[in-house]
C-alpha positions as CSV (number, residue, x, y, z in Angstrom):
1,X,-62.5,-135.3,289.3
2,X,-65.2,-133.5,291.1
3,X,-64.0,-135.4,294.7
4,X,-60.2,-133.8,294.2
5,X,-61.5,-130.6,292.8
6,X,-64.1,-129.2,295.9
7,X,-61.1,-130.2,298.4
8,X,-58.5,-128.4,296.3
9,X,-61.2,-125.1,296.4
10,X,-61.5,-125.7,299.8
11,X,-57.4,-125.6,300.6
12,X,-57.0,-122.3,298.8
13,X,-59.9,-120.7,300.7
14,X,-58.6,-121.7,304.1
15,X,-55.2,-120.3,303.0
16,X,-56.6,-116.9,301.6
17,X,-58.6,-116.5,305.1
18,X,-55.8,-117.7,307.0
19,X,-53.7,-115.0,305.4
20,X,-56.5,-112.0,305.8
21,X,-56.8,-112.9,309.3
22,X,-53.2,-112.8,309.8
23,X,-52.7,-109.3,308.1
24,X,-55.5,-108.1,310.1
25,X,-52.8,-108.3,313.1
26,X,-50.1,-106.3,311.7
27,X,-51.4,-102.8,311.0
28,X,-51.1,-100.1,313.4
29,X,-54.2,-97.7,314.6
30,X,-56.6,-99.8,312.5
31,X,-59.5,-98.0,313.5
32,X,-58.1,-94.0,313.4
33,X,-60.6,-93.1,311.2
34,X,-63.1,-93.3,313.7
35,X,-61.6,-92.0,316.8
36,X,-61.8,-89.2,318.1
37,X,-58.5,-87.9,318.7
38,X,-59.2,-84.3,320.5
39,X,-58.9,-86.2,324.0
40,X,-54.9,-86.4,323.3
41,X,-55.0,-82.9,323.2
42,X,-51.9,-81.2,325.5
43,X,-48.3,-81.2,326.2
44,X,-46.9,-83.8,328.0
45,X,-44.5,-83.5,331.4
46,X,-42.6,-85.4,333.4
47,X,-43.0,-85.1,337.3
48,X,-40.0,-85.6,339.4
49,X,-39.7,-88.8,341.5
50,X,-37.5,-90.8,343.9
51,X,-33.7,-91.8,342.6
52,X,-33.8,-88.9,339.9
53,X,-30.8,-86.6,338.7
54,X,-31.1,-83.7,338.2
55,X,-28.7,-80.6,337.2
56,X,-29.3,-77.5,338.3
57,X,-28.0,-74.0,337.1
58,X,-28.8,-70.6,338.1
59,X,-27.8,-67.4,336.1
60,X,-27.5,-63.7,337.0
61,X,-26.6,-60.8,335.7
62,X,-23.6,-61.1,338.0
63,X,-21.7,-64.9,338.1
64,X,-20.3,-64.2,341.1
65,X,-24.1,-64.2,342.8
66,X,-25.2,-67.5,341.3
67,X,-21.6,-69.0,342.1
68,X,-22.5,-70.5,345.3
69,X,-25.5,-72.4,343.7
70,X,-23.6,-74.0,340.6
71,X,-21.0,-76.3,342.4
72,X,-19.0,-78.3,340.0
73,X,-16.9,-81.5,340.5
74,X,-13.5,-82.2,338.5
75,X,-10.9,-84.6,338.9
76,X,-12.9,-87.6,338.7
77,X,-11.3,-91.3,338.0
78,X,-12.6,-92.9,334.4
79,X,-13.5,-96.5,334.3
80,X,-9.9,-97.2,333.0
81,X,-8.7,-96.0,336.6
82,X,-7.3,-92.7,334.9
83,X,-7.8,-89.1,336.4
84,X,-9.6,-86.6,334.3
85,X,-9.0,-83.3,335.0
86,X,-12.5,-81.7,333.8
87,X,-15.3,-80.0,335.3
88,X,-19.0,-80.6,335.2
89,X,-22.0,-79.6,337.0
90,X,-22.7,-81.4,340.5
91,X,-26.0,-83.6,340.2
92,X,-28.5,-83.6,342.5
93,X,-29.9,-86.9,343.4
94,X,-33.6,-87.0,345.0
95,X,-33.9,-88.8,347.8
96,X,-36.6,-92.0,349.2
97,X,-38.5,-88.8,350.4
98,X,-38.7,-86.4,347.5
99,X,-35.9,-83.9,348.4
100,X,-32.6,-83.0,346.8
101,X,-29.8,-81.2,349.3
102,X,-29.3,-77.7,347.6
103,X,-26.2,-75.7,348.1
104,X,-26.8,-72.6,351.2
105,X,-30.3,-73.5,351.1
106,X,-30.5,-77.3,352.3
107,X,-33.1,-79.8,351.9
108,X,-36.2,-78.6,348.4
109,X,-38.8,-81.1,348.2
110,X,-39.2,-81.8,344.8
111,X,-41.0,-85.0,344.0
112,X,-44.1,-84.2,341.9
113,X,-43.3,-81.1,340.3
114,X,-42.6,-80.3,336.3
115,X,-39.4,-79.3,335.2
116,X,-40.7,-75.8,334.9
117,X,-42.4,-75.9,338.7
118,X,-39.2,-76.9,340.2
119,X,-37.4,-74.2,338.4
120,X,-39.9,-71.2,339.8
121,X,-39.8,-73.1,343.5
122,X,-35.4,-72.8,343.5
123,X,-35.8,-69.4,341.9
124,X,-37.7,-67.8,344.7
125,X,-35.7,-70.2,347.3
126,X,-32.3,-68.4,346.0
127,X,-34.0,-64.7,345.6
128,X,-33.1,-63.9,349.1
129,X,-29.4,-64.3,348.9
130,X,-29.3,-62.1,346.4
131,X,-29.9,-58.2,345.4
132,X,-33.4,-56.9,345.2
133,X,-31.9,-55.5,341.1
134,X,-30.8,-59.8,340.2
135,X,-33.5,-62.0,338.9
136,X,-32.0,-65.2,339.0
137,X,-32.8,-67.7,336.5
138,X,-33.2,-71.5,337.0
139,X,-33.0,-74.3,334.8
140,X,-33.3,-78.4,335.5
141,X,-32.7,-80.9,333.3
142,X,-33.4,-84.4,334.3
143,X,-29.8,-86.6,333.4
144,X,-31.4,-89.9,334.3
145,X,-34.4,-89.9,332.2
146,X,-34.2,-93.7,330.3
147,X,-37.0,-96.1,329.2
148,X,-36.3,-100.2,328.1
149,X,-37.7,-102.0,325.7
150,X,-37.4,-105.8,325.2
151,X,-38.8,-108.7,323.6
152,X,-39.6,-109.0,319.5
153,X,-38.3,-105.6,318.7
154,X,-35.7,-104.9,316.0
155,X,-33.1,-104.6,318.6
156,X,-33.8,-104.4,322.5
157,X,-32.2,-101.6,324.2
158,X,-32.1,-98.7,327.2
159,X,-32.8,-95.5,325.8
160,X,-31.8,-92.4,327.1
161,X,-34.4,-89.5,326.7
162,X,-32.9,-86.2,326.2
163,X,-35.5,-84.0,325.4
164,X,-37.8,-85.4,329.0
165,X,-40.5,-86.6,326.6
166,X,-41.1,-90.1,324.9
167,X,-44.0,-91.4,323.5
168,X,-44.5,-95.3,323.5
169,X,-44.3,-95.0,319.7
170,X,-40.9,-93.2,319.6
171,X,-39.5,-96.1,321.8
172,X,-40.6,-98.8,319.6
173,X,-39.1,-96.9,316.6
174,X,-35.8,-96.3,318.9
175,X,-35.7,-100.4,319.7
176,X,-36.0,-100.9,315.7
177,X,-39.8,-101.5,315.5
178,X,-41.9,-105.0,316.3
179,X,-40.6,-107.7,315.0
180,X,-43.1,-109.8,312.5
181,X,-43.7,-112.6,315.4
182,X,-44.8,-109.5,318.1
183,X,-48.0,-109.5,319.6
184,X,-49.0,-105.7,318.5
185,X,-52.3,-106.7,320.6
186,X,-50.9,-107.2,324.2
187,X,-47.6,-105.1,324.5
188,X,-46.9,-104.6,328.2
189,X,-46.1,-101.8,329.9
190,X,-44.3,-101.9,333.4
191,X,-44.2,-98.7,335.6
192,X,-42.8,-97.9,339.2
193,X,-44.5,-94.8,341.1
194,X,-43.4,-92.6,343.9
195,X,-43.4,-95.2,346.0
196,X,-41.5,-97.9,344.4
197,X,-44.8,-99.8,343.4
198,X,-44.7,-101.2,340.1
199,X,-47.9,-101.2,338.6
200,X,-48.4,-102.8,334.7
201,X,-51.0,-102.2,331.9
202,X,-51.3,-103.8,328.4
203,X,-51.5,-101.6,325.3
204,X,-52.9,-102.5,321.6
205,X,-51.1,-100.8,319.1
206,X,-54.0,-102.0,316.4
207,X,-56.6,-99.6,318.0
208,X,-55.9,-95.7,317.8
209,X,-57.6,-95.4,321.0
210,X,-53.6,-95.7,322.2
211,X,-53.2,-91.8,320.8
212,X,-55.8,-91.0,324.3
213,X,-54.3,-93.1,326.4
214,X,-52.5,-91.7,329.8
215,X,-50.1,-94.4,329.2
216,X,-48.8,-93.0,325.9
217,X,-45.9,-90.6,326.7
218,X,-43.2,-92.9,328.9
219,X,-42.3,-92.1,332.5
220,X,-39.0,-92.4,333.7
221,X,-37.9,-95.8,334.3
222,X,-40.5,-97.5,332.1
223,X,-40.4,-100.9,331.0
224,X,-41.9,-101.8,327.8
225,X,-41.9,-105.7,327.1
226,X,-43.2,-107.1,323.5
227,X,-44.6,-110.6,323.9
228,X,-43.9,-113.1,321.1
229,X,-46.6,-114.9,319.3
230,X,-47.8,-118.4,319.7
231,X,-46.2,-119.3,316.2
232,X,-42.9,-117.8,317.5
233,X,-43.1,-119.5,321.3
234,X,-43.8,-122.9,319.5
235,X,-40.6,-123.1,318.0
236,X,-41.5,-122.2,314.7
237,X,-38.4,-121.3,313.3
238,X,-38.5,-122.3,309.9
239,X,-39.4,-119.0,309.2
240,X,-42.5,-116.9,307.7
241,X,-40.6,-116.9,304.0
242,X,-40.4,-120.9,304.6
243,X,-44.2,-121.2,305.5
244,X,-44.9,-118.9,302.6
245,X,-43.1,-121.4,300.7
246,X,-45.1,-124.8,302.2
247,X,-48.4,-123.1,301.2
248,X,-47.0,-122.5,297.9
249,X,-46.0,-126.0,297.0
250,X,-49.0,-127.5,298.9
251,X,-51.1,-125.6,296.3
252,X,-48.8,-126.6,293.2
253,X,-49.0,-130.1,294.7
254,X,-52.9,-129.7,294.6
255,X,-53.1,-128.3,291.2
256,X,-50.8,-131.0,289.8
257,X,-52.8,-134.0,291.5
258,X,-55.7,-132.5,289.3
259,X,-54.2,-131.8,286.0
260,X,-52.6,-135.5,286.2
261,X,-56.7,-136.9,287.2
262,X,-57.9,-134.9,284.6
263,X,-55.6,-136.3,282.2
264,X,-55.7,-139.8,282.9
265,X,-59.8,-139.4,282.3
């Protein structure tokens, strides 16, 4: 009895250790308690790169001053080859070298400012076409923000960012959360800079250390790729409910060799 019982004690404390060391990968931020979180102190915003859109308004006092700077387009064809007869603010697309073609005033550079430093720059640029009595005011509003995210999520998917500001978190959430099978230890993170380099950098979303990070809020055009784990890339499909289910009968199978030994001496 003694031979079956120390390999049966044996099985159920490989699978209790087994099972700790695979909960010890889910959690987020494992370690918060202990970090010191004052570094992600600050507001985060976006600078303004290469192959953005941005609209544009100015406002007066008197529309007929800030007219020339708010061109519309209208009539435009839908996908279905119909004509709409709308109207909607032009967007401004920045160029390879930073610059956007402004109405009466030509070529802004804008690549590298905020939203609100590209504001003041067109408010004083549109100042001298008007009155010394108007003080224009400018607002941008970038319409191509979008970050992806792919790989064991709930749901991979493009997602647009209307309020210019995304935290790595927030996209996760967006995409449905990591999936079970994804590696929470080695998400990757693919950004493009000014230039058109793309640069990558992996992120652990065990260690709080992530709340610090320059890599937490998402830049335009950021790719966000969740790697699957080795049980998933081995092709084990069966399940983590149908492994749950082989440990359980492996124990009952151990426990019932035992009883029937026991009983037999």
């Amino acid at each position: 009895m003694r031979k079956l019982f120390i390999p049966f004690i044996v099985s159920v404390v490989l699978i209790a250790f087994t099972g700790c060391t695979a909960y010890k990968q889910v959690p987020y931020w494992q370690n918060i308690d202990t970090v010191d979180l004052s570094q992600s102190k600050g507001h985060y915003e976006v600078h303004i790169m290469p192959k953005d859109l941005l609209t544009i308004t100015v406002s007066t006092s008197d529309p007929k001053a800030a007219q020339p700077f708010n061109l519309s387009v209208s009539n435009t064809t839908g996908t279905a080859g119909n004509l709409s007869t709308g109207s909607s603010l032009l967007t401004y697309l920045v160029d390879n070298s930073g610059n956007i073609d402004f109405p009466i005033i030509g070529k802004i550079h804008v690549q590298g400012l905020t939203k609100s430093e590209c504001q003041d720059l067109i408010r004083e640029k549109v100042k001298p076409y008007m009155s010394a009595t108007e003080n224009p005011v400018v607002s941008v509003r970038m319409a191509s923000f979008r970050v992806t995210v792919i790989g064991e999520v709930g749901g991979s998917k493009v997602i647009p960012v209307a309020t210019e500001q995304m935290s790595v978190v927030e996209a996760l959430a967006s995409a449905g959360d990591l999936g079970i099978h994804g590696k929470r230890k080695n998400i990757l993170l693919i950004r493009e800079d000014a230039s058109g380099q793309k640069h990558h950098v992996r992120l652990d979303m065990t260690d709080a250390n992530l709340f610090n990070s320059p890599y937490y809020y998402l830049q335009q055009n950021d790719i966000i790729y969740v790697e699957p784990s080795v049980v998933k890339t081995k092709g084990a499909d069966l399940g983590a409910s149908t492994s749950l289910w082989f440990s359980f009968i492996g124990i009952v199978t151990s426990v019932a060799s035992l009883l029937v030994s026991v009983l037999r001496n």
